[in-house]
VOBA-1610 file (N, C-alpha, C; in pm, whole numbers, padded with zeros to 5 digits, always signed):
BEGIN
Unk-01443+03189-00188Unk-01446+03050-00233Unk-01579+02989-00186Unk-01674+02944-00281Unk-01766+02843-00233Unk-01755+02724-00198Unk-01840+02707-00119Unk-01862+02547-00053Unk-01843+02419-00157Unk-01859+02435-00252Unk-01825+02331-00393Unk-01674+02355-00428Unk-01608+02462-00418Unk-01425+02460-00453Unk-01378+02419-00339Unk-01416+02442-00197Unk-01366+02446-00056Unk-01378+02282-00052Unk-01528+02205-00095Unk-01517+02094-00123Unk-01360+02015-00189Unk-01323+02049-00320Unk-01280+02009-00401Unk-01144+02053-00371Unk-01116+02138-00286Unk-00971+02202-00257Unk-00925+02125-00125Unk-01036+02036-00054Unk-00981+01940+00088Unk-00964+01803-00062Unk-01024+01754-00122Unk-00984+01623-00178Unk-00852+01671-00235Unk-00853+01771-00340Unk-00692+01763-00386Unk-00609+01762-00265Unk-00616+01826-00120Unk-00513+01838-00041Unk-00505+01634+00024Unk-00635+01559-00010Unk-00573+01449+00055Unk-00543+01386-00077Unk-00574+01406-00174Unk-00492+01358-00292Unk-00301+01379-00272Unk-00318+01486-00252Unk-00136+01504-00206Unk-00090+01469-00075Unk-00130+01464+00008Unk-00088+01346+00175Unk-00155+01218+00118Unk-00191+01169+00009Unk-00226+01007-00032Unk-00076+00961-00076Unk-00045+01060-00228Unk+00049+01064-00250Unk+00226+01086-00163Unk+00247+01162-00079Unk+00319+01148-00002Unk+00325+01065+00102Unk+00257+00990+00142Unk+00246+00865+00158Unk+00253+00761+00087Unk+00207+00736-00015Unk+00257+00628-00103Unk+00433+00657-00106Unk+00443+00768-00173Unk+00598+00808-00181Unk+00668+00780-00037Unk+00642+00812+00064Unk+00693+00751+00194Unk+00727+00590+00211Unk+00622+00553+00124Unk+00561+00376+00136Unk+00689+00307+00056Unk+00686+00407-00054Unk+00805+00312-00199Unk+00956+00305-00101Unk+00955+00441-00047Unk+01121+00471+00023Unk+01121+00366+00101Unk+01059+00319+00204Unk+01040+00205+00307Unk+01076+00078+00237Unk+00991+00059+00113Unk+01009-00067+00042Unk+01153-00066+00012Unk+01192+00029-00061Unk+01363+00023-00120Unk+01440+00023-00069Unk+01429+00035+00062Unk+01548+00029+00180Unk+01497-00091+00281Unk+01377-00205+00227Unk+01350-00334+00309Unk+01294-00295+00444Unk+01223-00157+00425Unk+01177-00116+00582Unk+01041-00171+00632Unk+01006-00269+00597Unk+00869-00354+00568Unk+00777-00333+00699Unk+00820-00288+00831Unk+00741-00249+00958Unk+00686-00086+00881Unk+00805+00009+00842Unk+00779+00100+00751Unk+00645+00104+00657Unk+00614+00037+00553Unk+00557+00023+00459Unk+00464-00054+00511Unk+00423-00118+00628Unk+00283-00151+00699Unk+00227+00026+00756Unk+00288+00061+00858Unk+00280+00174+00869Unk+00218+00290+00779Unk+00285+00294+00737Unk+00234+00395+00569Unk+00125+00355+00496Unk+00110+00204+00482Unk-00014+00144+00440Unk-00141+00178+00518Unk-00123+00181+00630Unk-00253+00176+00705Unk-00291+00330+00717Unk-00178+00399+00681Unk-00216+00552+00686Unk-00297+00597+00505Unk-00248+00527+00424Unk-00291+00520+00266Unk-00423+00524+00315Unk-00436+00377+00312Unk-00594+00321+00389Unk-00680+00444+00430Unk-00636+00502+00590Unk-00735+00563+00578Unk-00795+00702+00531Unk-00681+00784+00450Unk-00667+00821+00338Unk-00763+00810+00248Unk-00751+00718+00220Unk-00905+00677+00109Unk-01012+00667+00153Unk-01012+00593+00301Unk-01171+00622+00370Unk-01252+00738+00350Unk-01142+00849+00399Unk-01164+01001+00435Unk-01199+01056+00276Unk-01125+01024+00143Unk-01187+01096+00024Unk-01329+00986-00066Unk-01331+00844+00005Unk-01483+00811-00010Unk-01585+00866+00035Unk-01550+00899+00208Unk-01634+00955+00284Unk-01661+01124+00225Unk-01552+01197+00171Unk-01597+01322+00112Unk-01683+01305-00035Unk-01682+01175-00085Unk-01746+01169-00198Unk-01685+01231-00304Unk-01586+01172-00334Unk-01440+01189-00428Unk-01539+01277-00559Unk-01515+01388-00619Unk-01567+01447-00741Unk-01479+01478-00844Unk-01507+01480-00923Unk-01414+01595-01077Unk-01417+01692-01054Unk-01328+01778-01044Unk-01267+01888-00996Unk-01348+01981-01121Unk-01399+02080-01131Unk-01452+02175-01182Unk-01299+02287-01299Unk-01225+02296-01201Unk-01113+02381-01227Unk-01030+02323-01346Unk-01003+02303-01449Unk-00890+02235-01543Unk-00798+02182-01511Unk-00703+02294-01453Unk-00589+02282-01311Unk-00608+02173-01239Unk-00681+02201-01146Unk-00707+02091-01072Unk-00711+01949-01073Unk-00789+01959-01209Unk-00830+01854-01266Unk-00714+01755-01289Unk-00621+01870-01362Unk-00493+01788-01426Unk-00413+01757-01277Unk-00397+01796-01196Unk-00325+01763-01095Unk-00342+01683-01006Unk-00487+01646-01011Unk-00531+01512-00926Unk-00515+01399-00990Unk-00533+01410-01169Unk-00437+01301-01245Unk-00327+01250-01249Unk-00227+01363-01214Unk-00105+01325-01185Unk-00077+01277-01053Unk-00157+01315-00966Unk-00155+01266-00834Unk-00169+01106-00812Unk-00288+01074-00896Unk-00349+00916-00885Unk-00238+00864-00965Unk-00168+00886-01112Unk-00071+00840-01146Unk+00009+00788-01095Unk+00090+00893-00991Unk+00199+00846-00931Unk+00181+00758-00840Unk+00014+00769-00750Unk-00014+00683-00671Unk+00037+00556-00693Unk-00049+00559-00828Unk-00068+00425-00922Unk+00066+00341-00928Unk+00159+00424-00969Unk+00342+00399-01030Unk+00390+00344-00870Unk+00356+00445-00771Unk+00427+00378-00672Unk+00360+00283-00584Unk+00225+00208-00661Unk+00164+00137-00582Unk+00266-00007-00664Unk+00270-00013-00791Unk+00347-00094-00860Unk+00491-00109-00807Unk+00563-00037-00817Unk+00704-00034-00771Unk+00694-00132-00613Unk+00621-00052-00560Unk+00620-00144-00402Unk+00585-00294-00445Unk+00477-00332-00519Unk+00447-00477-00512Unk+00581-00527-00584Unk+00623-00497-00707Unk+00726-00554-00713Unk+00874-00594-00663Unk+00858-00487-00558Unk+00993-00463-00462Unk+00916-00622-00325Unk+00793-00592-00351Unk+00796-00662-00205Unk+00762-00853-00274Unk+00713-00855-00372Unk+00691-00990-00447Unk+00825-01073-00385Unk+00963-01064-00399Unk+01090-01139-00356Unk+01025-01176-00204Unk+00978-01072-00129Unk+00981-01063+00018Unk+00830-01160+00081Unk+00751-01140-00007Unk+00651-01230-00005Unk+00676-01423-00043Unk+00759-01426-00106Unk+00800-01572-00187Unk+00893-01634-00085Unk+00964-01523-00007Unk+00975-01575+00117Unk+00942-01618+00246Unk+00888-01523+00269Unk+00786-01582+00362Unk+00670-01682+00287Unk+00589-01688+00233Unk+00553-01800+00188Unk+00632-01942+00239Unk+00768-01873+00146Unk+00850-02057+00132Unk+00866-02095+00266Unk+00877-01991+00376Unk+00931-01997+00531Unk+00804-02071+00615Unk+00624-02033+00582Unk+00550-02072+00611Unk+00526-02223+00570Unk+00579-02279+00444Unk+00571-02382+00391Unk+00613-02486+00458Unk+00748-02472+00523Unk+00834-02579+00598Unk+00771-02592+00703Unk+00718-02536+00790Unk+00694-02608+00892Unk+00557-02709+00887Unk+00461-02651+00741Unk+00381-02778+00707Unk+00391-02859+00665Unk+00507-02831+00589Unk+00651-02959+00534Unk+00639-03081+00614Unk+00707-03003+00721Unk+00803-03097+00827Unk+00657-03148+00942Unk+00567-03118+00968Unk+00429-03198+00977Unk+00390-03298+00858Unk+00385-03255+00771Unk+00361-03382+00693Unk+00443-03470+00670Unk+00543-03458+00698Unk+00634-03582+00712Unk+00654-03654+00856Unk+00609-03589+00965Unk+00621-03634+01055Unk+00495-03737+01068Unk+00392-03691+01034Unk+00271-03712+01006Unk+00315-03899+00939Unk+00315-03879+00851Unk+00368-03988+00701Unk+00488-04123+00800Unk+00561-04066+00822Unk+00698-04105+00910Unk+00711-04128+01026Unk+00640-04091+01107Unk+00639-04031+01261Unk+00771-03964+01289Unk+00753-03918+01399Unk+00870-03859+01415Unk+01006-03925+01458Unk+01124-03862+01436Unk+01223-03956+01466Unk+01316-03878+01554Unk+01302-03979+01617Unk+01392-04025+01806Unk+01516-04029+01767Unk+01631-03868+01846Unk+01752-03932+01845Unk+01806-03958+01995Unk+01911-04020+01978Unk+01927-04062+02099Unk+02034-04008+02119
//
């Protein structure tokens, strides 16, 4: 094997630990494991550092070729699935961050009120 397949045979292998990680990432989301799916994120992350830093190429091989497509696919599918699983989980926290600037601006407006 030359130094150009040996190249191209470490990106497909982090193409598939990208992917099993994403796939790790979706399971976390669907079971609300959200410490989970930070976790897994930051491992995605540097994941991608590592196949920028190899200088991501087109695979020479056909094979290959087709299998790093399907790889980014699924990436792709389970990068979607998670945002939409986590969109509910985001609108909450949001709304949760909201109230307490709420309840400043009314205190603000009102002052605050003294019970006795």
């Amino acid at each position: 094997m030359n130094a150009n397949e040996q190249r191209e045979q470490v990106i497909l292998e982090r193409y598939e630990d990208l992917s099993r990680t994403s796939r790790r990432m979706l399971d976390a989301a669907r079971s609300s494991r959200w410490d989970q799916v930070v976790t897994e994120q930051s491992h995605c992350e540097s994941l991608i550092r590592e196949l920028k830093a190899l200088g991501d190429l087109r695979p020479s091989d056909p094979s290959l070729r087709e299998r790093k497509a399907v790889l980014v696919r699924t990436v792709l599918a389970d990068d979607a699935e998670i945002r939409r699983l986590a969109e509910p989980r985001l609108a909450q926290l949001e709304k949760l961050m909201r109230v307490p600037h709420n309840t400043r601006r009314l205190a603000e407006s009102y002052g605050s009120v003294q019970r006795s």
